[in-house]
C-alpha positions as CSV (number, residue, x, y, z in Angstrom):
1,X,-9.6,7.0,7.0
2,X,-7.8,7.0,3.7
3,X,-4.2,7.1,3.1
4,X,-2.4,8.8,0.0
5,X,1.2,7.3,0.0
6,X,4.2,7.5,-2.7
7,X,5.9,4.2,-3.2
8,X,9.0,4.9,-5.4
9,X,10.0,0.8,-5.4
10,X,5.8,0.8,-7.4
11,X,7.2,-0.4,-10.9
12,X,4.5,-2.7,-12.5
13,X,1.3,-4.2,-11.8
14,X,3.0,-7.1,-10.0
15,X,4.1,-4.7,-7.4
16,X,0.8,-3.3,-7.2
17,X,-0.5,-6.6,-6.6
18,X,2.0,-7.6,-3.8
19,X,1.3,-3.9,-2.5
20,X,-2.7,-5.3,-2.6
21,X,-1.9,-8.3,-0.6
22,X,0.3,-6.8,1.6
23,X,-2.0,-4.4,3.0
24,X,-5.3,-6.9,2.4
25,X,-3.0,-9.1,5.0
26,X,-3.7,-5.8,7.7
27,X,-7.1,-4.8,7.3
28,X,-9.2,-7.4,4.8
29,X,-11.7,-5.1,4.9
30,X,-9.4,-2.0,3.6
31,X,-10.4,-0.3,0.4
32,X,-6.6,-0.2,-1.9
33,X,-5.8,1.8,-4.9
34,X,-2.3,1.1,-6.0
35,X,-0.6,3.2,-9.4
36,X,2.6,1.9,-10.4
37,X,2.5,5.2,-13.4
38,X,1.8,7.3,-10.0
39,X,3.7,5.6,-7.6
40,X,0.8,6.5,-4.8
41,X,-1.4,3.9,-3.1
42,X,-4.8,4.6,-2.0
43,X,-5.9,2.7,1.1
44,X,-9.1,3.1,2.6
45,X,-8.9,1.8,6.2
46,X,-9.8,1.1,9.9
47,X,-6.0,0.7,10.4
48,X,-3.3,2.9,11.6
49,X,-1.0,4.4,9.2
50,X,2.1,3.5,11.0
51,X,0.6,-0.6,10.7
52,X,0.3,0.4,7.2
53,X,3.6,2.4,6.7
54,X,5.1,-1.2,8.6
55,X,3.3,-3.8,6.5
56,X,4.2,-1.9,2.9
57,X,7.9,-1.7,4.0
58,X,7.9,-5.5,5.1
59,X,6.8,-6.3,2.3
60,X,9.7,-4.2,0.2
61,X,7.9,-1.3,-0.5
62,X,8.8,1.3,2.0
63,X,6.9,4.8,1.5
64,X,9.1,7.9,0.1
Protein backbone atom coordinates (compact mmCIF):
# COMPACT_ATOMS: atom_id res chain seq x y z
CA UNK A 1 0.00 0.00 0.00
CA UNK A 2 1.48 3.42 -0.37
CA UNK A 3 0.81 6.46 1.61
CA UNK A 4 0.87 10.22 0.28
CA UNK A 5 1.11 12.34 3.54
CA UNK A 6 1.83 16.24 4.10
CA UNK A 7 4.24 16.96 6.91
CA UNK A 8 4.19 20.73 7.41
CA UNK A 9 7.11 20.36 10.43
CA UNK A 10 9.31 18.79 6.67
CA UNK A 11 11.98 21.70 6.62
CA UNK A 12 15.34 20.24 5.38
CA UNK A 13 16.92 17.10 4.51
CA UNK A 14 17.64 16.40 8.11
CA UNK A 15 14.02 16.12 8.77
CA UNK A 16 13.62 13.93 5.90
CA UNK A 17 16.20 11.81 7.20
CA UNK A 18 14.73 11.50 10.80
CA UNK A 19 11.18 11.15 8.84
CA UNK A 20 13.35 8.02 6.95
CA UNK A 21 14.32 6.45 10.17
CA UNK A 22 11.31 6.96 11.83
CA UNK A 23 9.26 5.11 9.65
CA UNK A 24 12.34 2.39 8.65
CA UNK A 25 11.93 1.86 12.65
CA UNK A 26 8.00 0.39 11.62
CA UNK A 27 8.34 -1.45 8.62
CA UNK A 28 12.31 -2.03 7.45
CA UNK A 29 11.08 -3.26 4.55
CA UNK A 30 8.87 -0.02 3.64
CA UNK A 31 9.65 1.84 0.48
CA UNK A 32 9.98 6.09 1.79
CA UNK A 33 9.99 9.09 -0.27
CA UNK A 34 10.30 12.11 1.93
CA UNK A 35 10.25 16.14 0.16
CA UNK A 36 11.01 18.72 2.54
CA UNK A 37 10.28 21.47 -0.89
CA UNK A 38 6.79 19.30 -0.95
CA UNK A 39 6.22 18.63 2.50
CA UNK A 40 4.68 15.01 1.40
CA UNK A 41 6.23 11.63 2.32
CA UNK A 42 5.88 8.64 0.20
CA UNK A 43 5.85 5.41 2.08
CA UNK A 44 5.40 2.21 0.43
CA UNK A 45 4.32 -0.35 3.04
CA UNK A 46 2.86 -3.58 4.69
CA UNK A 47 2.04 -1.29 7.64
CA UNK A 48 -1.05 0.47 8.76
CA UNK A 49 -1.40 3.99 8.24
CA UNK A 50 -2.57 4.78 11.64
CA UNK A 51 1.14 2.88 12.88
CA UNK A 52 2.55 5.17 10.39
CA UNK A 53 0.42 8.39 11.17
CA UNK A 54 1.77 7.28 15.18
CA UNK A 55 5.41 6.73 14.49
CA UNK A 56 5.77 10.17 12.18
CA UNK A 57 4.11 12.11 15.10
CA UNK A 58 6.38 10.46 17.78
CA UNK A 59 8.90 11.30 16.13
CA UNK A 60 7.78 15.25 15.78
CA UNK A 61 6.45 15.22 12.67
CA UNK A 62 2.74 14.85 12.94
CA UNK A 63 0.78 14.75 9.45
CA UNK A 64 -1.31 18.03 8.41
Amino acid sequence: MTLKLTVPNMACSACANTITNALKAVDANANIQADPKTKLVSVDTQASENVIKEALAAAGYPVA
